[in-house]
N, C-alpha and C positions, 0 to 999 in steps of 0.2 A: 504494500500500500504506500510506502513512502518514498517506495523508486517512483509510478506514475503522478505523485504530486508535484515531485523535483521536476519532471519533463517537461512541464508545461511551463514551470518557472523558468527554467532554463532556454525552452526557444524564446520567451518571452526577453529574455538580457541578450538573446545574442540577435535576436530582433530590429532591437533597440541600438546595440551598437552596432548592427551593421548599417543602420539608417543616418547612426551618426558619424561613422565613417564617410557614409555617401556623401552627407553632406560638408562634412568638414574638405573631402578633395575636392567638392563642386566652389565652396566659399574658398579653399586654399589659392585656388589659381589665381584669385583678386587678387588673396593677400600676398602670395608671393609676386606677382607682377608690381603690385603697390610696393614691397619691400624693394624687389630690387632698383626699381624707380630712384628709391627712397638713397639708396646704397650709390649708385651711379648719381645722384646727384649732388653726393654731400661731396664727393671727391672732386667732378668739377666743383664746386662751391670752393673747394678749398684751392683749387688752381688757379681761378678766376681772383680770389682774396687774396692771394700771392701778387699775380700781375697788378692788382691797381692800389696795392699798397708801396711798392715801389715801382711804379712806372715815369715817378715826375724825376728819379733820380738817373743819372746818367755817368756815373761813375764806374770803374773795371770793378774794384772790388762788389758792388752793391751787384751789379750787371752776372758777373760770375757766380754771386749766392743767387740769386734769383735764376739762374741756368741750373745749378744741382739740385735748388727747391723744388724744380719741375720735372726735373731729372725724376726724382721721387714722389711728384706727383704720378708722373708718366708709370711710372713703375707700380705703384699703387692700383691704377686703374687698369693694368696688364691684371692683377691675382687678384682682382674680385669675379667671387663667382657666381658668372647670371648663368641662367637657365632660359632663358627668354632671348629668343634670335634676334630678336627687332633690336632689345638692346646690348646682347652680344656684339654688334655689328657697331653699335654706337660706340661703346667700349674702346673694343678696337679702335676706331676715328678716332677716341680722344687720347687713346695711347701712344697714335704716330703722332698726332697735332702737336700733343703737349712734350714728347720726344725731340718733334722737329725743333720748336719755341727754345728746348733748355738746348738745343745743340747751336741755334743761331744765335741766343744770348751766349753764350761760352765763345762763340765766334767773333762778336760785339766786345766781347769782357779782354779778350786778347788783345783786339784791336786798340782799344781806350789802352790798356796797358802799354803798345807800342808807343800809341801816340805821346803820353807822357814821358818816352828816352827820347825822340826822334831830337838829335841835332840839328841846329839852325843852321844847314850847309845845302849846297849841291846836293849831297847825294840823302841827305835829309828831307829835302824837298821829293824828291823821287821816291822814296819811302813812305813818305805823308799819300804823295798819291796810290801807292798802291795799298797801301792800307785806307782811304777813302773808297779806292773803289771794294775791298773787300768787306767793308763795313756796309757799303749799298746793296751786296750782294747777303750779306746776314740778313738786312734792316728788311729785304724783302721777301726775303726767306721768310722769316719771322713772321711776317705782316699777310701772308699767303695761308699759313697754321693757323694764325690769330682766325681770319676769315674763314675756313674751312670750320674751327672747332666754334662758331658763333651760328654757322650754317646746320651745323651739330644739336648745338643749343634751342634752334626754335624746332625742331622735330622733336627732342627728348621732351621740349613743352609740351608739343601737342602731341606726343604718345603718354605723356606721363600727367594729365591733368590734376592738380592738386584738390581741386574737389573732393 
């Protein structure tokens, strides 16, 4: 008699959790799309709060910390793990963009460094120029990633609605 009481309680719990299983993988997919959302945004946030906290400064030193900051941005946004293609792929984009940014600022951060030895001579002046032209070819380097990872930015908006 007390085995057929148990049976009925017992389809009755696993009833119940298989219902709530269903619905927790049916609600899961929000929430993990919402997390990683959540996850890939906070790391640009943090790349983008790097660049405009020193972007008015233009110095080697300053120039060269803001190249390895991004460096590690860059890096950062390589091992987080999405599960979600759309923003897999954004991912990606913001790990070359912000790659490309910390290798043209380290390219900038050289230059400002040369420029600060360059002797007032002939062949100082030749020097200056091809470190201006190497500095044009960073400045746009940089300014191509910038634009790419902002093209980035209004998709992950409108994939990632905060709503």
């Amino acid at each position: 008699m007390a085995r057929s009481q148990t049976l009925p309680f017992s389809r009755k719990i696993l009833s119940r959790l298989a219902f709530g299983l269903l619905l927790s993988t049916v609600t899961g997919c929000t929430w993990t799309k919402s997390a990683q959302c959540t996850k890939l945004m906070d790391v640009v946030h943090r790349g983008n709060s790097l660049i405009t906290a020193k972007r008015d400064r233009f110095d080697a030193a300053t120039t060269k910390q803001l190249a390895t900051e991004l460096e590690g941005i860059a890096e950062q946004m390589k091992s987080l793990n999405l599960g979600n293609q759309t923003l897999k792929e954004m991912q990606t984009g913001y790990g070359e963009n912000f790659g490309e940014m910390a290798k043209a600022l380290d390219d900038m951060g050289q230059v400002l460094k040369i420029g600060e030895t360059i002797p007032v001579s002939f062949d100082g002046r030749q020097q200056l120029n091809q470190a201006k032209e190497r500095m044009e070819k960073a400045t746009e380097a940089a300014n191509q990633a910038a634009d790419r990872t902002d093209a980035l930015t209004q998709q992950l908006i409108s994939y990632c609605p905060t709503n």
